[in-house]
C-alpha positions as CSV (number, residue, x, y, z in Angstrom):
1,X,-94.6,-30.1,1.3
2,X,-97.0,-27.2,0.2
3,X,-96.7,-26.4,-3.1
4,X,-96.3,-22.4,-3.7
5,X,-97.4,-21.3,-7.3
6,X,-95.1,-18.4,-8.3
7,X,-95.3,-15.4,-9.8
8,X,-93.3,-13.0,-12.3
9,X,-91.2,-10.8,-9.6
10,X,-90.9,-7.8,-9.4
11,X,-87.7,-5.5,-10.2
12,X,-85.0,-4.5,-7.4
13,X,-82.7,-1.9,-8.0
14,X,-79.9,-1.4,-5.2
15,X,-79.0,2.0,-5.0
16,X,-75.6,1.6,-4.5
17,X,-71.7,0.0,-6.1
18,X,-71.2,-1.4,-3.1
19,X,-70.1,-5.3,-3.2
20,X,-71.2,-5.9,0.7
21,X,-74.6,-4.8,-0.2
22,X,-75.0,-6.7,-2.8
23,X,-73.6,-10.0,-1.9
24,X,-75.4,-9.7,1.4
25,X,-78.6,-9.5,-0.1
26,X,-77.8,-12.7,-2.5
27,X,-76.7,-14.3,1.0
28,X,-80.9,-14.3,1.5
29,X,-82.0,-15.4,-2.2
30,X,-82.4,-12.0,-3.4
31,X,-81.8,-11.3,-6.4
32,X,-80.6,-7.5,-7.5
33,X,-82.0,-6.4,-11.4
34,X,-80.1,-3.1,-11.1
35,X,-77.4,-2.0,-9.5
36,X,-77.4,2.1,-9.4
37,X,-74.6,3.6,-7.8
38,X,-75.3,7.5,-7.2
39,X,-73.1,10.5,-6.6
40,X,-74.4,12.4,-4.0
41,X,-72.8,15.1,-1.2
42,X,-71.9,12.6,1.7
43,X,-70.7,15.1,3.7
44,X,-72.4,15.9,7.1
45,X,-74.5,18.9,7.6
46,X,-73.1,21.4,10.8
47,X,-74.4,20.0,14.2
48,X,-75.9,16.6,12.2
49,X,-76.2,13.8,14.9
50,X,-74.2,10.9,13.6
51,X,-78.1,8.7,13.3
52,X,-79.1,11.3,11.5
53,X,-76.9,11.5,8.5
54,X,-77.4,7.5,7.9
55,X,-81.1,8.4,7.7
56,X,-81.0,11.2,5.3
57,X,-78.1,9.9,2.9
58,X,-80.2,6.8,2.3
59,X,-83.6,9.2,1.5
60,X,-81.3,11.2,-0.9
61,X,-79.4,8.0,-1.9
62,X,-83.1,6.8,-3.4
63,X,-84.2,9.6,-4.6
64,X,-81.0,9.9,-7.0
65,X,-81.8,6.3,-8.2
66,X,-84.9,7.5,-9.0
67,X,-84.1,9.9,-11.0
68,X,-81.3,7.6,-13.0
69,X,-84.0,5.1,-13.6
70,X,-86.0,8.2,-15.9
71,X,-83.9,7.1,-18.2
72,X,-84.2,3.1,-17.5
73,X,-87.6,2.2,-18.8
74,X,-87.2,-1.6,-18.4
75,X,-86.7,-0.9,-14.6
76,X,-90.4,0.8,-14.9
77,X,-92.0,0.1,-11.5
78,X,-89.2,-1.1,-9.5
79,X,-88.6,-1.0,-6.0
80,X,-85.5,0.7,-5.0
81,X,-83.6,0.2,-1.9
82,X,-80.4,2.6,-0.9
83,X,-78.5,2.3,2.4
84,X,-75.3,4.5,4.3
85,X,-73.8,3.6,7.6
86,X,-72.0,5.9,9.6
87,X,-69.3,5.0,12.1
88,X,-69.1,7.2,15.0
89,X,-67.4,7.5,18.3
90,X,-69.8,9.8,20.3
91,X,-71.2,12.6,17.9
92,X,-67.7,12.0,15.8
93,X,-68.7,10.6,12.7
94,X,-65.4,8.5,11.4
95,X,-64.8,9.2,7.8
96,X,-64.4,6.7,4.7
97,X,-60.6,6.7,5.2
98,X,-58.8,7.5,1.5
99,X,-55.2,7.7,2.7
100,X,-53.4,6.1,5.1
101,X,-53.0,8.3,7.5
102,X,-56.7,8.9,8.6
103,X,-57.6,5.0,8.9
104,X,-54.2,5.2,11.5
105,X,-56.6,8.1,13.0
106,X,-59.3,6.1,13.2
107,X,-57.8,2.3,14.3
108,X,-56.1,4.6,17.3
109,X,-59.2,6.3,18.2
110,X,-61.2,3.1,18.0
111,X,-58.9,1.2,20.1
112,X,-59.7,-0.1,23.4
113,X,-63.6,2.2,22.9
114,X,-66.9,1.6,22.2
115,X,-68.6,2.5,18.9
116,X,-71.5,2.9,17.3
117,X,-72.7,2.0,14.1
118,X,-75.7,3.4,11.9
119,X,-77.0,2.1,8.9
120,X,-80.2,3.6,7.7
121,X,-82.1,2.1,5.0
122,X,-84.6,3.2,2.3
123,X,-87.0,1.1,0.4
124,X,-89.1,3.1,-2.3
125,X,-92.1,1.2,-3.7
126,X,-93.4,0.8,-7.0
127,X,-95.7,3.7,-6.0
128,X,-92.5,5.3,-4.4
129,X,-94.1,5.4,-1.3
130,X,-90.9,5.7,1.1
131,X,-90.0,2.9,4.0
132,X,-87.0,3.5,6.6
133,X,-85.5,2.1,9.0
134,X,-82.5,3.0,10.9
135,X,-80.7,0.2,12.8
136,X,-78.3,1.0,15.6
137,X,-75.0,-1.6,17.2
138,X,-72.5,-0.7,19.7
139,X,-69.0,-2.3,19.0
140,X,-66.4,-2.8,21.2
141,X,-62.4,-2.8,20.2
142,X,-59.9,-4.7,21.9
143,X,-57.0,-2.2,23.3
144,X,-54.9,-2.4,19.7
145,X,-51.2,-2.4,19.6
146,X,-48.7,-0.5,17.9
147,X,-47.9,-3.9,15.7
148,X,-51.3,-4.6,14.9
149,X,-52.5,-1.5,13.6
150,X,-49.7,-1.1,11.5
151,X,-50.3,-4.7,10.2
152,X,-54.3,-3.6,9.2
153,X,-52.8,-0.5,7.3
154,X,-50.2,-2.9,5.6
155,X,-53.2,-4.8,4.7
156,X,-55.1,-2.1,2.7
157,X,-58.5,-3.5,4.0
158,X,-59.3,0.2,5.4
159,X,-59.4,1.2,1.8
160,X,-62.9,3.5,1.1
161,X,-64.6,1.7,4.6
162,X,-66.1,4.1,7.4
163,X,-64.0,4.1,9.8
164,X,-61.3,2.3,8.5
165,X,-61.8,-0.9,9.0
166,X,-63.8,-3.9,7.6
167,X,-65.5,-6.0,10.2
168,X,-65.9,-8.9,8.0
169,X,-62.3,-9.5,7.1
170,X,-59.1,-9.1,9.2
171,X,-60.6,-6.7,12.0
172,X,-62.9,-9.2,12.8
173,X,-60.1,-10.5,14.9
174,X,-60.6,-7.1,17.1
175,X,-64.1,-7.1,18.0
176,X,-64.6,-7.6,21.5
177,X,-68.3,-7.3,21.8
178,X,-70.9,-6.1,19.7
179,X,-74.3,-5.4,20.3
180,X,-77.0,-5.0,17.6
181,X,-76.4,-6.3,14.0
182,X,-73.3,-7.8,12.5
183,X,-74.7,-7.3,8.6
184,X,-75.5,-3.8,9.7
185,X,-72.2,-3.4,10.0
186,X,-71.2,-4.8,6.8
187,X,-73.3,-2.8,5.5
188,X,-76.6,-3.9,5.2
189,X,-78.9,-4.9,8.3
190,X,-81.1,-7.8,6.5
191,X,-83.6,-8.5,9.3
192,X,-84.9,-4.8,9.2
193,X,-84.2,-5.0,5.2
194,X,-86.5,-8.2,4.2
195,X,-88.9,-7.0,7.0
196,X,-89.4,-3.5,5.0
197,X,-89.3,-5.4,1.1
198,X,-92.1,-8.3,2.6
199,X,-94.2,-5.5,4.4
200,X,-94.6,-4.1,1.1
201,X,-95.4,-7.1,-1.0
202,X,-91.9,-8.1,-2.0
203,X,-91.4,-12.2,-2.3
204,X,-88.6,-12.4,0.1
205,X,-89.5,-15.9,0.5
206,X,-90.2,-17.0,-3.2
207,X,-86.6,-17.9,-3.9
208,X,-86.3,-20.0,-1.3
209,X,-88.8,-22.5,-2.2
210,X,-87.6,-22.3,-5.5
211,X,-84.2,-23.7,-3.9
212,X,-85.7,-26.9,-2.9
């Protein structure tokens, strides 16, 4: 096999608390330096299309991060990556359910329907030159009963997810079809991710030689 010389890597900084995001990007080798959850207005603007509001909360997710690392000066020179998904059934964007009562909103809306799911992504560069991509699946609910919704809510999985629901845990088991991305859904779409790190000289790959 080819030897690959390596080199000191560079800095990531994930622009987000989120645990999905950041065990999904460990799921491809990479490894996270930062992790820079920012507070920023997530509330959609009149008229906003649901695709929309993915895009820009990512673009102001990273440019908070930015700002947070002024005052990180061993993350000098990182690159920064932020990402939001929305959840929306037509131009109805789904909230991140906080009580009960709204995931039952949203599991009986969602039932039996096809939704869409938006996750845009941001990758600053070192030079914070700014990347997106915004990555689109349609996904399909079986017809849910009475029994089974209440036994999601009894579960607490809907906790702080758009939409109300968690598609890699229990709803899983009410996904008919879905079309597009399943880690978009998670919350992070990695083709489209690792596409925009490598296009801008990130070593996507170097940990995975470093495996064998």
């Amino acid at each position: 096999m080819t030897s690959h010389p390596t080199a000191a890597r560079p800095l990531l900084a994930l622009a987000s608390a989120s645990p999905r995001r950041l065990a999904l990007l460990q799921q491809i080798g990479l490894e996270v330096d930062a992790l820079l959850p920012t507070a920023i207005d997530e509330t959609p603007q009149r008229n906003e299309l649901p695709r929309s509001v993915a895009q820009r909360l990512s673009g102001e997710k990273a440019a908070a991060a930015v700002k947070l690392i002024a005052y990180k000066p061993e993350l000098e020179g990182c690159y920064i990556l932020a990402a939001d998904t929305v959840v929306a059934v037509g131009r109805r964007i789904l909230p991140k359910c906080e009580d009960v009562e709204q995931a039952e909103d949203c599991l009986r809306l969602l039932s039996g329907r096809q939704h869409r799911v938006f996750t845009g992504v941001t990758l600053l560069t070192p030079r914070r030159a700014e990347r997106r991509r915004l990555v689109e699946t349609r996904l399909r609910f079986k017809r849910l009963s009475a029994t089974e919704i209440d036994a999601y809510l009894a579960s607490g999985e809907w906790r702080g997810k758009a939409g109300g629901y968690a598609i890699q845990g229990l709803a899983g088991a009410f996904a008919v079809r879905l079309i597009g991305s399943y880690s978009s859904v998670v919350g992070l779409p990695l083709y489209e991710t690792a596409a925009l790190l490598a296009g801008e000289g990130y070593p996507v790959l170097t940990p995975w030689f470093e495996k064998a």
